[in-house]
N, C-alpha and C positions, 0 to 999 in steps of 0.2 A: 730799832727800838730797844732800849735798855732797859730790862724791867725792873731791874735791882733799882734805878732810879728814879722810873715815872720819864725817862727824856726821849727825846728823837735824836740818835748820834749821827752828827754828820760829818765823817772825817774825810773821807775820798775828794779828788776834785769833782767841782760840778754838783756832788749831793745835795740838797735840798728840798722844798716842799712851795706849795702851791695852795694861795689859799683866795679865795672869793667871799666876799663883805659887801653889806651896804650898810656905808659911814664915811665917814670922813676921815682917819687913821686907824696904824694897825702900832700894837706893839709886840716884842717876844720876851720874852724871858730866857737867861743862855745862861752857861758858865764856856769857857775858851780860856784852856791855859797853852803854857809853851810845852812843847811836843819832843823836840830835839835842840835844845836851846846850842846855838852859835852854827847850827845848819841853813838855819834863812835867819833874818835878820829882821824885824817889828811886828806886828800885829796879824790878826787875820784878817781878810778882806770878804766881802759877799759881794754877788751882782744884785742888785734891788731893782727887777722890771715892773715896772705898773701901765696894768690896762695894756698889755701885750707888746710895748715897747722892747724893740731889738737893739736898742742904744748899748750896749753893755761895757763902753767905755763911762757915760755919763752916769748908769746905775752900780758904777767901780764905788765900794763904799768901806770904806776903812770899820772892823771889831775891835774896840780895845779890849786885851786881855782880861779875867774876870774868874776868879777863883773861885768864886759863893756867885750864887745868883743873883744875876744885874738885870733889869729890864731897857731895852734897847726900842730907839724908834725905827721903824721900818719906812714906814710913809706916816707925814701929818699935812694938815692943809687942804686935804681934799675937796674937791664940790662932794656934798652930799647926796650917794646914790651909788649902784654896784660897778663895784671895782674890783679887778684880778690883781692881785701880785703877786708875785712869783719870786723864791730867796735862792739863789746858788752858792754853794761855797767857791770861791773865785782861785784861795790857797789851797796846795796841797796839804795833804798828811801831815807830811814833818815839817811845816809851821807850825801847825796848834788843832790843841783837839776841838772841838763845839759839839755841846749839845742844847739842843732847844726844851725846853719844860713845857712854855705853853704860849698860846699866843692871844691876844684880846683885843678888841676893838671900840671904838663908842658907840658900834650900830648893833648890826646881827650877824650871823655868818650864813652864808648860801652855800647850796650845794656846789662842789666844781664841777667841772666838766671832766669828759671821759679821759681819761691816758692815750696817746697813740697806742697804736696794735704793735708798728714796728719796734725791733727792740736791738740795740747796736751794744756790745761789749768793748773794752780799748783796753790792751797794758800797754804801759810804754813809761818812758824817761820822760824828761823834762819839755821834750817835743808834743807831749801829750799833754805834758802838764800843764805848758802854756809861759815855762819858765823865760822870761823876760820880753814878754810880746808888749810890757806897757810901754817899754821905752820910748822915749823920743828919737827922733832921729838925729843921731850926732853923737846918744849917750850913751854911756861904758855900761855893759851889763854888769850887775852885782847882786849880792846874795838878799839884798831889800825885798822883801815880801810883796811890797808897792811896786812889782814890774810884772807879776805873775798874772795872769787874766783864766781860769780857765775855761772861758765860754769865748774867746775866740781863738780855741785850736780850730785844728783841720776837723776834727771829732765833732765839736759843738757845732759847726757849720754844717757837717754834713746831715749830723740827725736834724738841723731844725730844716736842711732843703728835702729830706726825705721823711718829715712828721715823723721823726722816730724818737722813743724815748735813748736813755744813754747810761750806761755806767763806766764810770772810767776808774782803773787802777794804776792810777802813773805815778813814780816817784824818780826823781832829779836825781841821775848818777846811777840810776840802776843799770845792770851789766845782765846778760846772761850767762856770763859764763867768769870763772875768777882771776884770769892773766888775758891780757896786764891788766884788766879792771884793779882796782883795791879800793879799799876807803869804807863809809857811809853806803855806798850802793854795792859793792861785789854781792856779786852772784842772790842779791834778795830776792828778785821777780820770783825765779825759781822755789825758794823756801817761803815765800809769805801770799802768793796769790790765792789759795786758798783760805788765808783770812779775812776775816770782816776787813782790818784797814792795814794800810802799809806801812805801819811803822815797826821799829824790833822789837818791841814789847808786846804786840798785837796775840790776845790768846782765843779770841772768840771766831769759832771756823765762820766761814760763807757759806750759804746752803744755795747751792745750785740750781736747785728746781723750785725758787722762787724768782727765778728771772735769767729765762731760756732765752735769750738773743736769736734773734735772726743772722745776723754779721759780728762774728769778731774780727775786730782789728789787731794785729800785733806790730807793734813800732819799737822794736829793742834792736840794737849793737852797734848802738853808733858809739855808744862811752865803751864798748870792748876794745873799739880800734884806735879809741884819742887815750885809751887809761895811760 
């Protein structure tokens, strides 16, 4: 939560929120600019689940960038009556920042339901981040934003077979250690986990005891041994 703004900041993968209505559409309001511009390559993406759908290829939904606040459809069309959706951020960090303002409906908002108890932490590289799981079969991996998923890593799989919530701090190229890593990722995990998101500019810390995990996962040094 940004309070200098009034927004919900969701840069991490996977970050998002969760909201219950009866209506028939939701909209949000956002701003999403470019983050590390010529790092990944177009827009940002969200998974858009309704009504507890695990589809998360079909709820793959393209953010166009957005400087000033733009109002965005989430879901329209609906039958009339309560409905979940559920927003993920799909791209990592250094695609693009997002923050949501607010969100509105044509009906009323319901209370959600509870959070799982379980609670799973992840660092890791691009393995975590889900960097090019959209491909097709046949096609060259590239820096396009439209290959990234990150609700189906091994991370996002395993918290929804274990009702666990999830935070993930993954960023494409990160190293832990500085040789032969170099570039965009040498040695960050190390200097920036402790902040709110994983980009170099990140100044705002993470508070720790606002989200004790049960299991961390650590998935780093695969880019130590290919730098």
């Amino acid at each position: 939560w940004n309070s200098s703004y009034k927004a919900m900041v969701c840069y991490n993968s996977a970050a998002g929120f969760e909201v219950e209505f009866w209506g028939t559409e939701l909209t949000m309001s956002y701003i999403s600019d470019v983050n590390n511009a010529g790092f990944m390559e177009g827009n940002g993406y969200l998974c858009i689940q309704v009504d507890g759908s695990q589809d998360f290829k079909k709820g793959f939904t393209e953010l166009n960038f957005s400087s000033s606040k733009k109002d965005f459809s989430l879901v329209s069309g609906l039958t009339e009556g309560r409905h979940t959706v559920e927003v993920y951020r799909a791209t990592e960090d250094f695609c693009c920042t997002l923050e949501v303002y607010s969100v509105k409906t044509d009906g009323f908002f319901l209370q959600p339901k509870e959070k799982p108890t379980r609670k799973i932490e992840v660092y890791g590289d691009s393995i975590s981040a889900g960097r090019g799981n959209m491909r097709a079969i046949g096609d060259k991996e590239t820096d396009h934003s439209n290959q990234e998923n990150a609700m189906l890593t091994y991370s996002a799989f395993a918290a929804r077979e274990l009702d666990a919530q999830m935070n993930v701090f993954a960023i494409s190229g990160s190293c832990v250690g500085n040789y032969p890593c170099t570039g965009i990722g040498a040695n960050i995990i190390p200097k920036l986990y402790t902040k709110y998101s994983g980009t170099a500019n990140a100044r705002k810390k993470w508070d720790f005891t606002k989200y004790v995990p049960d299991a961390v996962i650590v998935d780093l040094g695969t880019n130590d041994i290919i730098g």
